[in-house]
ZAMARGU-4260 file (C-alpha; in steps of 0.2 Angstrom, whole numbers, plus 5000, padded with zeros to 4 digits):
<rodrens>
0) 5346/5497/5497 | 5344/5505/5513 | 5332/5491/5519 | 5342/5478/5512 | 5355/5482/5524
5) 5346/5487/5539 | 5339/5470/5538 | 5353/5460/5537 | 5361/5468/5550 | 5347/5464/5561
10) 5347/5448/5557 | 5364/5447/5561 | 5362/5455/5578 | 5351/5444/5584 | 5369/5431/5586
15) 5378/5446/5595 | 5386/5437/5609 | 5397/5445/5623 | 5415/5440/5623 | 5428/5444/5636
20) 5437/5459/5627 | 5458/5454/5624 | 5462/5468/5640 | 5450/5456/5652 | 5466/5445/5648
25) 5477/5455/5662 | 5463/5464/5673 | 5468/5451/5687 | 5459/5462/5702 | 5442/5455/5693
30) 5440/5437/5698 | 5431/5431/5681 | 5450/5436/5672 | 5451/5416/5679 | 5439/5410/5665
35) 5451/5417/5654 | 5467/5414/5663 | 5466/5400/5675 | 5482/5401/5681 | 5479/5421/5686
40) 5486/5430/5701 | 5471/5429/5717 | 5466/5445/5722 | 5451/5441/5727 | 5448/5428/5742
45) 5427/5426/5739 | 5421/5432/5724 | 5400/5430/5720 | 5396/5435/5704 | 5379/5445/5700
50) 5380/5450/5685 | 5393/5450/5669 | 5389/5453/5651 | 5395/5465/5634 | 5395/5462/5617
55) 5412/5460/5602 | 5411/5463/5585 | 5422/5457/5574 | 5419/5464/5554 | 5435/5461/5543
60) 5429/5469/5525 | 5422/5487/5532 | 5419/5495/5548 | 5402/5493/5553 | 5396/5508/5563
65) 5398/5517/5543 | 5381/5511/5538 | 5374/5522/5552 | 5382/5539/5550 | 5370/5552/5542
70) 5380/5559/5530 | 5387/5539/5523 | 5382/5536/5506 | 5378/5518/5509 | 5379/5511/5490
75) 5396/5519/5492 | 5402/5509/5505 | 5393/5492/5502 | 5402/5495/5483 | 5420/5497/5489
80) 5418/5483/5501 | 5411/5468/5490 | 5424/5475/5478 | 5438/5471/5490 | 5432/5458/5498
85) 5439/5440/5497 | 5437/5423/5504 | 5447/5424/5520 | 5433/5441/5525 | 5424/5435/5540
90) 5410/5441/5552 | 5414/5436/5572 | 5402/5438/5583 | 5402/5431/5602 | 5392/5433/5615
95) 5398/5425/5635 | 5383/5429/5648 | 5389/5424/5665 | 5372/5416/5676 | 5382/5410/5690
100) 5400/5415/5697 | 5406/5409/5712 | 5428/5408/5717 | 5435/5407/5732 | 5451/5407/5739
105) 5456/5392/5751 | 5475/5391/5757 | 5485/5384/5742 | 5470/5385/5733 | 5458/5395/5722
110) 5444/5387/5717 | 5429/5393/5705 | 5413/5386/5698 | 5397/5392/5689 | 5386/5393/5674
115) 5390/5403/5657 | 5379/5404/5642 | 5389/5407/5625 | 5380/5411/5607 | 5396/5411/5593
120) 5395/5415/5575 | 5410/5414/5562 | 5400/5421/5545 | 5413/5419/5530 | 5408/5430/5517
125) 5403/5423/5500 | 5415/5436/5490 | 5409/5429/5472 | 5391/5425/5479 | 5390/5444/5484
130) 5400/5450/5467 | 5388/5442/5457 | 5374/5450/5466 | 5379/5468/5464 | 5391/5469/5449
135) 5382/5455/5439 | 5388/5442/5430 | 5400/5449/5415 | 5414/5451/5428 | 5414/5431/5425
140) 5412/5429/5407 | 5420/5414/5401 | 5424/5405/5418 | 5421/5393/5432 | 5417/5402/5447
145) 5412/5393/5465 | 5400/5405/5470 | 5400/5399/5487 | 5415/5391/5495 | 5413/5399/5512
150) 5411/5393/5530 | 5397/5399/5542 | 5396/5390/5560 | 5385/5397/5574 | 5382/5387/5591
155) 5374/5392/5605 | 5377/5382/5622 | 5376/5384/5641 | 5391/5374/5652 | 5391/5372/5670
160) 5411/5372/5675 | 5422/5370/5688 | 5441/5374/5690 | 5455/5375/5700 | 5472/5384/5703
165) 5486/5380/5716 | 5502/5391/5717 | 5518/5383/5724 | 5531/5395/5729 | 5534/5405/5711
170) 5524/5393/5700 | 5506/5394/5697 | 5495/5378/5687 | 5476/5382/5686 | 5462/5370/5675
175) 5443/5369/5670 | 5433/5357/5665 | 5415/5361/5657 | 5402/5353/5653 | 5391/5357/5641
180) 5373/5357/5634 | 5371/5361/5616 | 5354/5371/5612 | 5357/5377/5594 | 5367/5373/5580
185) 5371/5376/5561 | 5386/5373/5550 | 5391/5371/5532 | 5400/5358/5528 | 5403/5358/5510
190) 5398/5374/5501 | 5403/5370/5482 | 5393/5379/5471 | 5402/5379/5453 | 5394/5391/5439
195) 5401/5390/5423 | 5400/5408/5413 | 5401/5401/5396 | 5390/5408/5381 | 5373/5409/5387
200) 5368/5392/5394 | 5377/5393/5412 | 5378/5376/5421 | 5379/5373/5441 | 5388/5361/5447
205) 5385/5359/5466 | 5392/5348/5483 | 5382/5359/5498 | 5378/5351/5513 | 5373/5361/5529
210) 5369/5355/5547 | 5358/5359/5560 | 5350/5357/5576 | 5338/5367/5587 | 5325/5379/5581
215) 5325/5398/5581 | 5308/5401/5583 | 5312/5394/5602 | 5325/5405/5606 | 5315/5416/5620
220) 5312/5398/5627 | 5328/5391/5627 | 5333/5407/5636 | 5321/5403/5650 | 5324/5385/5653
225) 5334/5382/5668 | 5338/5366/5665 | 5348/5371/5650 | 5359/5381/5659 | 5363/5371/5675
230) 5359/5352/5669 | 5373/5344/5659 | 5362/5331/5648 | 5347/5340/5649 | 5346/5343/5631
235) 5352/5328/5624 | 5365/5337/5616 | 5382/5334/5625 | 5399/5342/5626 | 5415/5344/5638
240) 5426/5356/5637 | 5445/5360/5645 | 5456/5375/5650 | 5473/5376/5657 | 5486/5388/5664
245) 5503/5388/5668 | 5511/5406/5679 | 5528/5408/5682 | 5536/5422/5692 | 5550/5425/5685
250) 5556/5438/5699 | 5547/5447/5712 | 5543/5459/5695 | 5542/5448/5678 | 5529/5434/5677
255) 5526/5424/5662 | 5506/5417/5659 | 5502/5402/5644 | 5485/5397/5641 | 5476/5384/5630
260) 5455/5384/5630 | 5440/5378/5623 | 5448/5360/5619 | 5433/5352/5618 | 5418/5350/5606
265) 5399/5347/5606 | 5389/5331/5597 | 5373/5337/5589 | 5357/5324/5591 | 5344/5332/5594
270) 5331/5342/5582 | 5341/5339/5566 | 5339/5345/5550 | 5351/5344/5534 | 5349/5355/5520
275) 5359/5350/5504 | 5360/5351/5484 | 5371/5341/5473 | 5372/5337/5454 | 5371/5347/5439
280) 5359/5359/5431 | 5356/5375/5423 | 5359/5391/5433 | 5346/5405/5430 | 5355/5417/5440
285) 5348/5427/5454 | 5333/5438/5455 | 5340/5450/5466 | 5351/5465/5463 | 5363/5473/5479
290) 5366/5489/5468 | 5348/5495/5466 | 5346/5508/5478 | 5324/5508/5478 | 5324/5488/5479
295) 5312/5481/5491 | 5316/5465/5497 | 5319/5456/5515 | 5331/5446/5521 | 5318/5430/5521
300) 5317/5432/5501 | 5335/5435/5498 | 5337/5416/5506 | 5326/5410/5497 | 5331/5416/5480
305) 5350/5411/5484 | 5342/5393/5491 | 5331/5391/5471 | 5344/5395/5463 | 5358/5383/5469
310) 5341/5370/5470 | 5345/5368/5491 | 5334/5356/5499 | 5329/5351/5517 | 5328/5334/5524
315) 5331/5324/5542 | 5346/5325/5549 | 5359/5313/5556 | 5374/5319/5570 | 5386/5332/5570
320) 5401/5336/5580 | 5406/5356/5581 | 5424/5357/5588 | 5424/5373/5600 | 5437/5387/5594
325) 5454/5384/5602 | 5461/5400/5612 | 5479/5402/5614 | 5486/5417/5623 | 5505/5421/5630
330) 5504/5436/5644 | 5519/5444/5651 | 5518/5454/5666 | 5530/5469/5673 | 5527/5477/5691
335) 5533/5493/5694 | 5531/5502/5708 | 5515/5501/5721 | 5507/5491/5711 | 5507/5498/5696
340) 5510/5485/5681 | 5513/5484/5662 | 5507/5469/5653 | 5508/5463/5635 | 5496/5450/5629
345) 5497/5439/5612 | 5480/5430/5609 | 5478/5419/5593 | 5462/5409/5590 | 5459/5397/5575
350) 5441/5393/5571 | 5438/5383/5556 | 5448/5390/5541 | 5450/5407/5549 | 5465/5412/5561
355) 5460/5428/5574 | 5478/5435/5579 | 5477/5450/5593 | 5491/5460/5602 | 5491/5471/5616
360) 5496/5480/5632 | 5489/5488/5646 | 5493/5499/5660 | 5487/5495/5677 | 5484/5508/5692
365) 5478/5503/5706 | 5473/5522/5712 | 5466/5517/5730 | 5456/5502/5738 | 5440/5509/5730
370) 5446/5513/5713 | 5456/5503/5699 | 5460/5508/5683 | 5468/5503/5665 | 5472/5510/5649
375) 5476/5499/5634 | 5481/5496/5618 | 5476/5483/5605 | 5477/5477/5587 | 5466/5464/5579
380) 5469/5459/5560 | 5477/5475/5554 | 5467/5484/5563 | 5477/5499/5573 | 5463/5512/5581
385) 5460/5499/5597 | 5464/5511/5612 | 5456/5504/5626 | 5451/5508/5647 | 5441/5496/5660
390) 5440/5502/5679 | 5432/5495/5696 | 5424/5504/5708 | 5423/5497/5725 | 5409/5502/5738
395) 5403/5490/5754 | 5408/5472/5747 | 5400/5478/5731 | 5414/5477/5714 | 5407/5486/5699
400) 5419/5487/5683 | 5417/5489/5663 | 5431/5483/5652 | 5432/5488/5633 | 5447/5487/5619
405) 5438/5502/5609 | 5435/5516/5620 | 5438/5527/5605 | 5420/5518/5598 | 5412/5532/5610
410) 5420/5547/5595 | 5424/5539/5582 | 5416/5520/5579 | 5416/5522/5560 | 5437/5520/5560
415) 5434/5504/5569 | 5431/5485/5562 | 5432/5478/5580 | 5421/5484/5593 | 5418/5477/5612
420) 5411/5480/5627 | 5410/5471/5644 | 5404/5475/5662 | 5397/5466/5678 | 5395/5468/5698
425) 5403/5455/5708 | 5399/5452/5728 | 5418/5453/5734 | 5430/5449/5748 | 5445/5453/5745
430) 5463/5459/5753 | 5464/5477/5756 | 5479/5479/5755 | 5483/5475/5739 | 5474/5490/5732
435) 5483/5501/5744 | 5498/5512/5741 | 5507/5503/5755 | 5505/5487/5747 | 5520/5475/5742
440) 5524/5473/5721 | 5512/5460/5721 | 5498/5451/5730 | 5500/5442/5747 | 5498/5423/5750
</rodrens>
């Protein structure tokens, strides 16, 4: 059993993508808080990014770090969870690696461009699929159970964009447009798996149809190859993307932010692959067992037992289209004194059946010119142990900072279903005063 689950986490991990953590939403003194925010206060009049990266985890039925503590008795956990778990359980992983950063500041102004790569991965857990495997069939005696019924989509795409933000007295209207280059794909798009449980001659009935593009065994390529990364069209498959921001300053204290991203989508041509099963048959059940603790199996045969028994085959593909996740997020800003600011931030994303709601604030100290700091506080999904810090340290031009929602993860990671990280050095010019005690409640034109 112990291998069983080291396995699939590894596979798993290889999708773990870096996403901008929900209190990156506020921490304006980093120019990149424009990717999330167009609209977002300048603080910054040149900003060349070097480096920028991190990693979120996202696991709704159980709290991942468990599985790693000595004294967890796996089979314990993994029993309780596939217990609990239902449909609407998922797995979000997402990583954004920033290759080029560039923004600057010109009068009215603020203009940034560059290169991001993104890997994403929404996993639905196949509740029955999983109760099957561990508590066996008797659970479903005399029924009809879709063993399946879930939604997987990963992607993994570089985009080359381009934005801008003008300002206007106390109004503020920022937009991006990217465009992107598909590299690899997969998706289900109809996951019906029925099983009826009746007597001892069980019958599947099955719709499943899943989509591809790209091939994993070129993955160390893919991340080498220039072109994919700052050549829209290069590989044949094509996207465009849109942001956009709207600030207003309420008073010289109280600003209010709205933001609508990744409107957009990607159209899959090239390398494609369909896997697929439909019509009636008998179902032989699986050959697998979750619940036997000395089972030696890997992750490949698991596949393949799940792929034989619901009779899944693979033929040529045709065109897909995978709509990007759309990002909505409302944040509220309060100055207080010398810069110091309170700021609330209500972030919603909806990817295919699944909706991601978050809530949070932050604190914002400005200690010095050198040295920022901020606390936070953040809920994902019922989930209430999120206290958060990021900070910037500034030396010779140089901006290093490191921004996480889960601070807590460095004592206690077991309590936590959410868990992300991101940090980066920027080459930056920016107004010195601002950071300074002497400053006015918010930045200068």
């Amino acid at each position: 059993m112990n291998r069983f689950v080291t396995l699939v986490l590894i596979f798993l991990s290889i999708n773990i993508y870096a996403q901008l953590p929900y209190s990156f939403s506020s921490f304006y003194s980093i120019a990149q808080s424009h990717i999330v925010n167009p609209s977002a206060p300048v603080c910054e009049k040149f900003t060349l990014g070097i480096f920028q990266t991190g990693i979120f985890v996202q696991n709704t039925p159980f709290r991942p770090m468990e599985l790693f503590l000595k004294n967890t008795d796996i089979n314990n956990v993994l029993e309780n969870s596939i217990a609990g778990i239902s449909q609407r359980d998922y797995l979000n992983l997402n990583v954004n690696t920033e290759l080029l950063f560039i923004g600057f500041k010109l009068g009215r102004f603020y203009i940034t461009g560059g290169s991001y790569n993104q890997i994403s991965m929404m996993f639905g857990y196949p509740s029955n699929l999983l109760r099957l495997a561990y508590f066996g069939n008797l659970q479903f005696q005399n029924q009809t159970v879709n063993l399946l019924g879930n939604s997987i989509e990963t992607f993994d795409y570089s985009a080359v964009h381009l934005g801008s933000q003008i300002r206007v007295k106390n109004f503020s209207v920022g937009a991006r447009i990217k465009l992107i280059n598909g590299i690899q794909s997969f998706k289900t798009e109809h996951t019906n798996a029925e099983v009826s449980f009746y007597d001892t001659a069980w019958t599947l009935n099955t719709n499943i149809l899943m989509r591809s593009s790209g091939n994993i065994s070129e993955i160390s390529q893919n991340i080498l190859n220039f072109n994919n990364h700052f050549v829209p069209g290069s590989t044949g498959n094509r996207g465009i993307g849109f942001d956009i921001g709207i600030s207003l300053a309420i008073n010289d204290r109280l600003s209010l932010s709205a933001v609508l991203a990744d409107i957009g989508y990607i159209h899959w041509q090239q390398n494609l692959t369909e896997y697929y099963s439909s019509g009636t048959s008998k179902f032989d059940g699986l050959n697998i067992n979750l619940a036997e603790e000395n089972q030696n199996i890997s992750f490949g045969e698991i596949i393949d037992s799940v792929s034989a028994a619901f009779n899944i085959n693979e033929r040529p593909g045709t065109s897909y289209t995978s709509t990007l996740p759309i990002r909505s997020t409302l944040i509220l800003d309060y100055t207080l004194f010398r810069n110091h600011r309170i700021s609330g931030v209500l972030d919603y994303r909806r990817w295919n059946y699944y909706n991601i709601f978050a809530l949070g604030g932050q604190y914002h100290i400005p200690l010095s010119k050198w040295i920022y700091i901020m606390g936070s506080y953040t809920v994902v999904r019922n989930n209430f142990s999120n206290i958060g810090m990021g900070f910037i340290v500034r030396f010779l031009g140089i901006q290093l900072f490191a921004v996480t929602d889960q601070i807590n993860a460095l004592f206690s990671a077991e309590k936590l279903n959410t868990i992300s990280f991101r940090t980066g050095i920027n080459i930056s010019i920016s107004n010195p005063e601002y950071y300074s005690k002497k400053t006015p409640n918010k930045p200068q034109e």
